[in-house]
BAFI-3210 file (N, C-alpha, C; in Angstrom, 3 decimals, decimal comma, padded with zeros to 6 digits):
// residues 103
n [1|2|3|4|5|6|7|8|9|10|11|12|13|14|15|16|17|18|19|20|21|22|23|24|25|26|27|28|29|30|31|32|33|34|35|36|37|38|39|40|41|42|43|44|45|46|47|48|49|50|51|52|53|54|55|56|57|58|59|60|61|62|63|64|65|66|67|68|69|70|71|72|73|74|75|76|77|78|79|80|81|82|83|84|85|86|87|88|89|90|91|92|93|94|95|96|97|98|99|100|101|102|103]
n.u [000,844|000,723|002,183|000,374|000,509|000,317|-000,891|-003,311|-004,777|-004,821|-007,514|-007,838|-006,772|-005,274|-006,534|-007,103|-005,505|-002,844|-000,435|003,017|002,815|000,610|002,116|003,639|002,627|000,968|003,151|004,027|002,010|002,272|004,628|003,950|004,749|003,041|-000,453|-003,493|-005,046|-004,386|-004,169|-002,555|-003,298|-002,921|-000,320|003,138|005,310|007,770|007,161|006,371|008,732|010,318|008,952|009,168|012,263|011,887|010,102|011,865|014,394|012,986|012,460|014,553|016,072|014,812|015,948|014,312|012,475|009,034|008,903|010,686|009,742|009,104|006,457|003,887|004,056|004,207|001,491|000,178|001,229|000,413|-002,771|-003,476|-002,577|-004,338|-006,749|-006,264|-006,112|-008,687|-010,251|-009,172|-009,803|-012,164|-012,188|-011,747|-009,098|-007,405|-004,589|-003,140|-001,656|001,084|001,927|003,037|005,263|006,583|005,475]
n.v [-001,177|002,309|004,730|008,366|010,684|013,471|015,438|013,623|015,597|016,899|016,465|014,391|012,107|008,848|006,794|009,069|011,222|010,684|009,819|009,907|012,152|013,595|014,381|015,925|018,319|019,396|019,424|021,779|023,631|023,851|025,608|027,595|027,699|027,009|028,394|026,768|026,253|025,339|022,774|021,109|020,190|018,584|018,983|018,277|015,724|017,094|020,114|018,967|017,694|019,853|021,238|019,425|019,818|021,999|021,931|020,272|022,275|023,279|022,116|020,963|023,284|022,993|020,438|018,485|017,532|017,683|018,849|020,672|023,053|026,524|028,281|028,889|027,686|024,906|024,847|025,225|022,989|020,630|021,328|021,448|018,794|017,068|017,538|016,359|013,910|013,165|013,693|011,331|009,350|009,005|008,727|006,133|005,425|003,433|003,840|001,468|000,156|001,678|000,957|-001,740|-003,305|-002,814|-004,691]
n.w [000,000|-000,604|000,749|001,481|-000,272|001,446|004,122|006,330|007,917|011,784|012,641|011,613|011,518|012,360|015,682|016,717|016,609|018,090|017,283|015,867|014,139|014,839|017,732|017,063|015,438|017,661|019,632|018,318|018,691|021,249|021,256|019,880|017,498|015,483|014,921|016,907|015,344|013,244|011,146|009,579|007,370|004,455|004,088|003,225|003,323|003,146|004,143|006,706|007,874|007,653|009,994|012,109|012,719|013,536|016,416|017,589|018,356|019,498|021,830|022,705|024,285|026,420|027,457|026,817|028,295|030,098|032,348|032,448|031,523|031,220|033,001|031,431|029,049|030,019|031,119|029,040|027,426|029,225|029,117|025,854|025,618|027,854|026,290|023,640|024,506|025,619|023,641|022,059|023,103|023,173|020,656|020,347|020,927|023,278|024,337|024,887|022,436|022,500|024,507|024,882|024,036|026,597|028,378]
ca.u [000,000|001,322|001,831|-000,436|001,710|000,112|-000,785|-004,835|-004,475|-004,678|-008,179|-008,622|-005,167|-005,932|-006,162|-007,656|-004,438|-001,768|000,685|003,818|002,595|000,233|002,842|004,916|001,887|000,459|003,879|004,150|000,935|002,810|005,564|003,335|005,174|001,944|-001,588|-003,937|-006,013|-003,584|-004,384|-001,728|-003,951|-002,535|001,172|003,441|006,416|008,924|006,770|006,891|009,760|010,716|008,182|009,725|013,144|011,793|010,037|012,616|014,798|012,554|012,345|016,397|016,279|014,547|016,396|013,366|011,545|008,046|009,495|011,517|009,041|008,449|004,880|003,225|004,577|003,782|000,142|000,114|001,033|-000,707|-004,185|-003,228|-002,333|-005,322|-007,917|-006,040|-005,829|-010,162|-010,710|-008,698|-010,474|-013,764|-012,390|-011,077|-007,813|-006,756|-002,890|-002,307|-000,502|001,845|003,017|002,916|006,581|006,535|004,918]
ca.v [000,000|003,526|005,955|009,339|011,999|014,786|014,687|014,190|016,684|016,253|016,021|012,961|011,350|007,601|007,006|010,737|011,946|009,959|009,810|010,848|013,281|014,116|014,854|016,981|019,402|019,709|020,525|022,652|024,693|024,319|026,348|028,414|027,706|027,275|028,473|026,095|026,343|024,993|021,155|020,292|018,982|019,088|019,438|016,910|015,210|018,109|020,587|018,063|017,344|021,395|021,778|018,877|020,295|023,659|021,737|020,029|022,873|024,176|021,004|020,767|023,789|022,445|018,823|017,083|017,459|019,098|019,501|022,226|024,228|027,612|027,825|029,330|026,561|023,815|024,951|025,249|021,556|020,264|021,631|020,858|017,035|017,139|017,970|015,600|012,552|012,822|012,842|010,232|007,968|009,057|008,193|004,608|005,510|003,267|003,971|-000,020|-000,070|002,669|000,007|-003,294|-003,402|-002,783|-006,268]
ca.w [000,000|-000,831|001,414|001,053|-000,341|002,085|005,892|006,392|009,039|012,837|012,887|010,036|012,151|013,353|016,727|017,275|016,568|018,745|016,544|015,798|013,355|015,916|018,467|016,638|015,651|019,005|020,113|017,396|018,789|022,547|021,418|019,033|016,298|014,631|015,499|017,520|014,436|012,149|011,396|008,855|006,391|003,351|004,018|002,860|003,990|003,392|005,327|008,279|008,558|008,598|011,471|013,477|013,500|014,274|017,414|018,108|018,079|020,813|023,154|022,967|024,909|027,699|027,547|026,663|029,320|030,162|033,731|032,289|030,608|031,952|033,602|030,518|028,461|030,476|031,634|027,403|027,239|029,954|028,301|024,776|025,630|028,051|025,306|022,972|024,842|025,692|021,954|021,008|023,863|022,333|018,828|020,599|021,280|024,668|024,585|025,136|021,720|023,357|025,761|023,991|024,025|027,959|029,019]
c.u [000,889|001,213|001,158|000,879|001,429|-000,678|-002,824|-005,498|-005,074|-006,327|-009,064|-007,445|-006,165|-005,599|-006,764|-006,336|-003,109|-000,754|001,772|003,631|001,803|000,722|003,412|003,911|001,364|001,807|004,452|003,230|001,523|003,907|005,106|004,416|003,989|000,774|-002,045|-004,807|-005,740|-003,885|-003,185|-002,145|-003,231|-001,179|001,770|004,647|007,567|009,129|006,792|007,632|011,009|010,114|008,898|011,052|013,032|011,200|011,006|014,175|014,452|012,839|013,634|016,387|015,407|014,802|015,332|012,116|010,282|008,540|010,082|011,404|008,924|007,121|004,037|003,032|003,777|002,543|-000,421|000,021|000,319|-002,253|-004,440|-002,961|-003,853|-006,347|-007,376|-006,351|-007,571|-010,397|-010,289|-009,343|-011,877|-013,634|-011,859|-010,078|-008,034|-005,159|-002,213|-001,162|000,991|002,886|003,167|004,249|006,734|006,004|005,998]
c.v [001,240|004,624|007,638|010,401|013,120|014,174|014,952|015,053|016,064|015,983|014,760|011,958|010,077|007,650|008,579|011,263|011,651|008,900|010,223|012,071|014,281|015,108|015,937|018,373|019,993|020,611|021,404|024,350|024,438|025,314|027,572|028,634|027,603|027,657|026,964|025,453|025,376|023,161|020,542|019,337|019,609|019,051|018,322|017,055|015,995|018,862|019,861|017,835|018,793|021,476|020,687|019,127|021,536|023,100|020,806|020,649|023,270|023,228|020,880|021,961|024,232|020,921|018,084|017,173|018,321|019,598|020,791|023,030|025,282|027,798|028,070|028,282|025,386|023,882|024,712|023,725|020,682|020,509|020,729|019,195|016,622|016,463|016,777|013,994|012,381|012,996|012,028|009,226|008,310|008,774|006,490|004,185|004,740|003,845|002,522|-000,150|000,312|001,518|-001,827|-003,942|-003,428|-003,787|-007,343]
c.w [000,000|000,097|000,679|000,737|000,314|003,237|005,472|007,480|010,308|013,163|011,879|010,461|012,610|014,966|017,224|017,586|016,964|017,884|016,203|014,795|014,453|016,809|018,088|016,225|017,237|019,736|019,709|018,044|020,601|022,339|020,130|017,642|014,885|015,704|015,669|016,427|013,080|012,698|010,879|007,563|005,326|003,075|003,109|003,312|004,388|004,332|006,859|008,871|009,325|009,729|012,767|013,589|014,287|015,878|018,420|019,020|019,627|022,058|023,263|024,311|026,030|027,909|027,167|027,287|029,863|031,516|033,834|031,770|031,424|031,880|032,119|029,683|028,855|030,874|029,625|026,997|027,773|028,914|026,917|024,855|026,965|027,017|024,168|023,791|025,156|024,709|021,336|021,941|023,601|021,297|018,978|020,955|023,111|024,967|024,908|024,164|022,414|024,401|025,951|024,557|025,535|029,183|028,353]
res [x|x|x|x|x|x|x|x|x|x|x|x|x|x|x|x|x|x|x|x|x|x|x|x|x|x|x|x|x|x|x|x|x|x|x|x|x|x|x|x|x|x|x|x|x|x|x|x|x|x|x|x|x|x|x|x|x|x|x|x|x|x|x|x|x|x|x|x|x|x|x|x|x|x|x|x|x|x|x|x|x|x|x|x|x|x|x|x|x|x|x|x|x|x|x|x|x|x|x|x|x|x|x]
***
């Protein structure tokens, strides 16, 4: 099967979004690198992969970690992963896959 040549944006994502494409917008819209508004539909692979060094870029300079967000930030992520994680368990999402590997 062929992969899609453009993203079906975060709200057409399997899983209700919990994905690594997922991830990388959301923390795209934690470090306002994009609006909240912004889905990503449409992009394609190139654009993606610019936006995840640009968030990566950002999370380097807090090691990784949400621990080391400044409050704004982290009340930002908090919410945003919040609000994500109760629509993806209304679209079916458990998170078991997530930890398959961990049993």
């Amino acid at each position: 099967m062929r992969r899609p040549s453009t993203y079906v944006g975060i709200n057409n994502d399997l899983n209700g979004a919990m994905t690594n494409i997922g991830k990388i917008i959301r923390d795209a819209w934690v470090f306002e690198l994009l609006p909240e508004t912004e889905t990503c539909e449409g992009w394609d692979h190139g654009q993606m992969d610019v936006l995840l060094d640009k968030v990566n870029t950002e999370w380097d300079k807090y090691g990784c970690m949400v621990s080391q967000l400044p409050e704004p930030l982290r009340e930002r992520h908090q919410r945003i992963y919040e609000e994500a994680v109760a629509r993806a368990k209304v679209a079916g999402w458990s998170g078991e896959d997530e930890t398959i590997d961990d049993k």
